[in-house]
N, C-alpha and C positions, 0 to 999 in steps of 0.2 A: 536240762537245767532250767530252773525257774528265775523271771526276773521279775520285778516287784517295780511297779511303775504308781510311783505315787502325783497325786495331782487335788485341787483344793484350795493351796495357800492364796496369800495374796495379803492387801490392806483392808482393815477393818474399823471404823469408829468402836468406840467404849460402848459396851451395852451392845453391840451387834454379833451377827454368828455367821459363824465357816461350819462347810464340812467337809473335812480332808478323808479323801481317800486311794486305796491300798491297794491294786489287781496285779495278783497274780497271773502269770501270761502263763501257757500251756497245760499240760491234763495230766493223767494218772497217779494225780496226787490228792488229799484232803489233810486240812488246816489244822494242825491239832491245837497250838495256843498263840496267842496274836498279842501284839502289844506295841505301846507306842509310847514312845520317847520324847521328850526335846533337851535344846541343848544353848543358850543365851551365849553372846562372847563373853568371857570371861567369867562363866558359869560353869559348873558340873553338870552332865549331864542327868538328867533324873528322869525317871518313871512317872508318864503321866497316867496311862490307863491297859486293864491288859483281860484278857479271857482267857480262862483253861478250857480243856477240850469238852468239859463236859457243859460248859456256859457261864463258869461264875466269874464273877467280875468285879474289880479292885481298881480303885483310882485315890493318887495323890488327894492330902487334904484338901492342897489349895486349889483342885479343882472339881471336888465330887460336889454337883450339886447342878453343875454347870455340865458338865463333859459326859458322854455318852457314847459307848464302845458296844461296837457291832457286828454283824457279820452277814454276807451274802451269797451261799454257800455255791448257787445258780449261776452266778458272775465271778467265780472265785475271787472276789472282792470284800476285804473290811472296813472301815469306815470309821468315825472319829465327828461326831458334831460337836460344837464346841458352840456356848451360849451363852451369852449375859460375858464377853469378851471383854477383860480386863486389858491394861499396858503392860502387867507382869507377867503376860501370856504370850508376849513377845518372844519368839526365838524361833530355832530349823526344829522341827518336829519329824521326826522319823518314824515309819513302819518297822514292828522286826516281828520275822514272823520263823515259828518252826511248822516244818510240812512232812509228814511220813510219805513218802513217794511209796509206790505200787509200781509203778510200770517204768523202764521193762524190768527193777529189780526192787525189793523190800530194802530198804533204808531212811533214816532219817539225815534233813539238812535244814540248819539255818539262813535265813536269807534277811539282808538290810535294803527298806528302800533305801532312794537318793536322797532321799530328804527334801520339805519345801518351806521356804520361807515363808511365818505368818507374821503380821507386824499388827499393833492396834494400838493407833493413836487419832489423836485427834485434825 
């Protein structure tokens, strides 16, 4: 079983940048599409930014321009830089990732980080 051990969040002034990220713990698996979420109190969750397996890549209005989705195939690790950090970027921002395991059997699972608190204010 894979667990997804997210780390990054924290506080940020307006105009500053985080880069949260996503490691998948153990082996006989590769990444096939990755995506990151957040989720504000009393907010819907939304889709911030996401990769298919082959690398293309798709991000919320409110934040293409700014946000930058990646991947570290060496560290089974994704990544999420996040720049020019607004207040409205406030919220738990979560990893979800689907992974085709190999080993020791051919299947597919999804998996949720824990989620980390980002906050930006002044």
């Amino acid at each position: 079983q894979v667990q997804l051990v997210q780390s990054g969040g924290g506080l940020v002034q307006p105009g500053g940048s985080l880069r949260l990220s996503c490691a998948a713990s153990g082996s006989g698996f590769d990444i096939y599409t990755m995506t990151w979420y957040r989720q504000a109190p009393g907010k819907q969750r939304e889709l911030v930014a996401g990769m298919s397996s082959g690398g293309n890549t798709n991000y919320a209005d409110s934040v293409k321009g700014r946000f930058t989705i990646s991947r570290d195939n060496a560290k089974n690790t994704v990544y999420l830089q996040m720049n020019s950090l607004k207040s409205e970027d406030t919220a738990v921002y979560y990893c979800y990732l689907v992974i085709s395991h190999t080993i020791p059997t051919t299947r597919w699972q999804h998996y949720w980080g824990q989620g980390t608190q980002v906050t930006v204010s002044s």
